[in-house]
C-alpha positions as CSV (number, residue, x, y, z in Angstrom):
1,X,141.9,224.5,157.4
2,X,140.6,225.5,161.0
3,X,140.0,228.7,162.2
4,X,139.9,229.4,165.9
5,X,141.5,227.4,168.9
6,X,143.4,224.2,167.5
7,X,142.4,221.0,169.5
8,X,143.4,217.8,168.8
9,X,141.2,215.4,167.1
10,X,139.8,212.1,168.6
11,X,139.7,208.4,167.7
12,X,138.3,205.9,169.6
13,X,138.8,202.0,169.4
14,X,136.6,199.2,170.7
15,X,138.3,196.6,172.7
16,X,135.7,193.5,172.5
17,X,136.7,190.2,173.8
18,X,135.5,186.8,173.3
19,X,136.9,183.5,174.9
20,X,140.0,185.8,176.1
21,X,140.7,186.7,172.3
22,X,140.3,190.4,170.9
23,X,138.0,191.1,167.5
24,X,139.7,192.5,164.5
25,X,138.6,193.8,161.6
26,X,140.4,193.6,158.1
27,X,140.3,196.6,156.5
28,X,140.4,196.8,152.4
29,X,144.0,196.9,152.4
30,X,144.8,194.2,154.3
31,X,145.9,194.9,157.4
32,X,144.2,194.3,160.3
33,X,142.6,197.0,163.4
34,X,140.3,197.1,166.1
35,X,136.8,198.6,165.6
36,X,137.2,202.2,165.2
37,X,137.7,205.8,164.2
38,X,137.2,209.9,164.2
39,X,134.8,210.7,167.1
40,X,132.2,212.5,164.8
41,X,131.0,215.9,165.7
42,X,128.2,216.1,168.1
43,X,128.6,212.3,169.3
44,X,130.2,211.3,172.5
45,X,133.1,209.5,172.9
46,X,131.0,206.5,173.9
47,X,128.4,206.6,171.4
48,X,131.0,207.1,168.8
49,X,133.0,203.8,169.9
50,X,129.7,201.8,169.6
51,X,129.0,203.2,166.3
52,X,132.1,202.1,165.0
53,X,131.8,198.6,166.2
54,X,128.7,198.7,164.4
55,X,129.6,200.0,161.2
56,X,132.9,198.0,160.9
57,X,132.3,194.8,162.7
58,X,128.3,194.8,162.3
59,X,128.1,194.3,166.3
60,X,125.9,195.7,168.8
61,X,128.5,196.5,171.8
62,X,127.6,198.1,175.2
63,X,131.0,200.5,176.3
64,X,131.8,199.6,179.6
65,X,135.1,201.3,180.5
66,X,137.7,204.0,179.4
67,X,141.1,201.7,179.1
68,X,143.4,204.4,177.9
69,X,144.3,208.1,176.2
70,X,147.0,208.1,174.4
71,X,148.5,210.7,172.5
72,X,148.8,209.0,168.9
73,X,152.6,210.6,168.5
74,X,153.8,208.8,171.8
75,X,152.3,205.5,169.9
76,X,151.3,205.3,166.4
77,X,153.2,205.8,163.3
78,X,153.3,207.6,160.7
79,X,153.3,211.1,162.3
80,X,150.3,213.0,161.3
81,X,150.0,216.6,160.6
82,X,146.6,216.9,163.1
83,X,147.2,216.3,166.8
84,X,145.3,213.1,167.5
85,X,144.3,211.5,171.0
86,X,143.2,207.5,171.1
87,X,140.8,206.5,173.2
88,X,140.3,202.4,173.9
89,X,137.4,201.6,175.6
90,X,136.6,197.8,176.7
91,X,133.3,196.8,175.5
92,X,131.1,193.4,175.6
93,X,128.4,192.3,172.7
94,X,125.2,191.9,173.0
95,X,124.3,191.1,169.5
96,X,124.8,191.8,165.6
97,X,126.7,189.8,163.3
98,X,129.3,190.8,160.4
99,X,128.7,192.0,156.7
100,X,131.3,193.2,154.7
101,X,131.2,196.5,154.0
102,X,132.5,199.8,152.9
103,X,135.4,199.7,155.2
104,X,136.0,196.4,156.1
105,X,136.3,193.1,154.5
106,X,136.1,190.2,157.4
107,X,136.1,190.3,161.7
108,X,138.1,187.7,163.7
109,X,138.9,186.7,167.3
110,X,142.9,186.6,167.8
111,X,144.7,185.3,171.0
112,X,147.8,187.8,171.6
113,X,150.0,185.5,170.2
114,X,148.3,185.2,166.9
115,X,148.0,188.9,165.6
116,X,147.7,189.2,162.0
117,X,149.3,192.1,160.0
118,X,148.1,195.6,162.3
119,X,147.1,198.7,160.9
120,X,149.9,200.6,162.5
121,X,148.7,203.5,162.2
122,X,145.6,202.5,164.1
123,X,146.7,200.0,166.6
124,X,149.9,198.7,167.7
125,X,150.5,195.8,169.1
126,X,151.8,197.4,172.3
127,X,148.4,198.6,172.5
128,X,146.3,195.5,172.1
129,X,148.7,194.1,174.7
130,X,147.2,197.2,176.9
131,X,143.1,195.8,175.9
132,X,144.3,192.4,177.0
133,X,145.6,193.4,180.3
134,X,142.7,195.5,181.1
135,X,139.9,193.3,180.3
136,X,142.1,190.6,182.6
137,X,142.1,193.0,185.7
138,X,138.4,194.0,187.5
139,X,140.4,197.2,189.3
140,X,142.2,198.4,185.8
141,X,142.8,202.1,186.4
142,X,142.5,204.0,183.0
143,X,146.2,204.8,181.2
144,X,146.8,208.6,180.3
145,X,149.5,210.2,177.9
């Protein structure tokens, strides 16, 4: 339904630890993802991740580094008809609290080990995997599909 040059879209993900565990949200349906979504037009890649953790996991987050670009394809099923590039950035709180809301239902801290059911489609946990290594290493150098 585009006219002009076809670019992918962009969804970004917020990577927030706490006591080396990763947040969660629930989403309506069950499953489980990070923070996240679309980058909305006119908003930076940055100011769009801390938006999302806002909205979904009610926290106030400061984005402190690029962790990856992935081409969704390369990770994520189901294949969508829009190209698609992920973006997980490492962030820290600084404040906020959860409140259920229109897209999620609950926020947890998981170990690696103790996933719950992923949002696939979203986050994989290949890709989590990828948060947890990167908030572990000071020199991470950011991943690119």
């Amino acid at each position: 339904d585009e006219s002009g040059y076809q670019t992918p879209k962009l969804d970004t993900r917020a990577a927030i630890f706490k006591e080396d565990k990763i947040l969660l949200v629930q989403e309506k349906n069950g499953t489980w993802s990070m923070p996240g979504g679309w980058v909305d037009v006119h908003v930076s890649i940055k100011e769009n991740t801390i938006k999302e953790a806002k909205e979904e996991a009610g926290l106030d987050v400061e984005a402190d580094l690029v962790i990856a670009i992935q081409d969704r394809d390369k990770h994520n099923l189901p294949v969508y008809v829009h190209k698609i590039c992920k973006v997980f950035v490492l962030c820290h709180e600084i404040g906020g609290s959860f409140t259920a809301n229109s897209e999620t239902i609950q926020s947890a801290y998981f170990g690696l080990d103790e996933l719950p059911l992923l949002a696939g489609e979203k986050n994989n946990e290949e890709q989590i995997a990828m948060c947890f290594e990167a908030a572990a290493d000071k020199d991470w150098k950011v991943l690119f599909d």
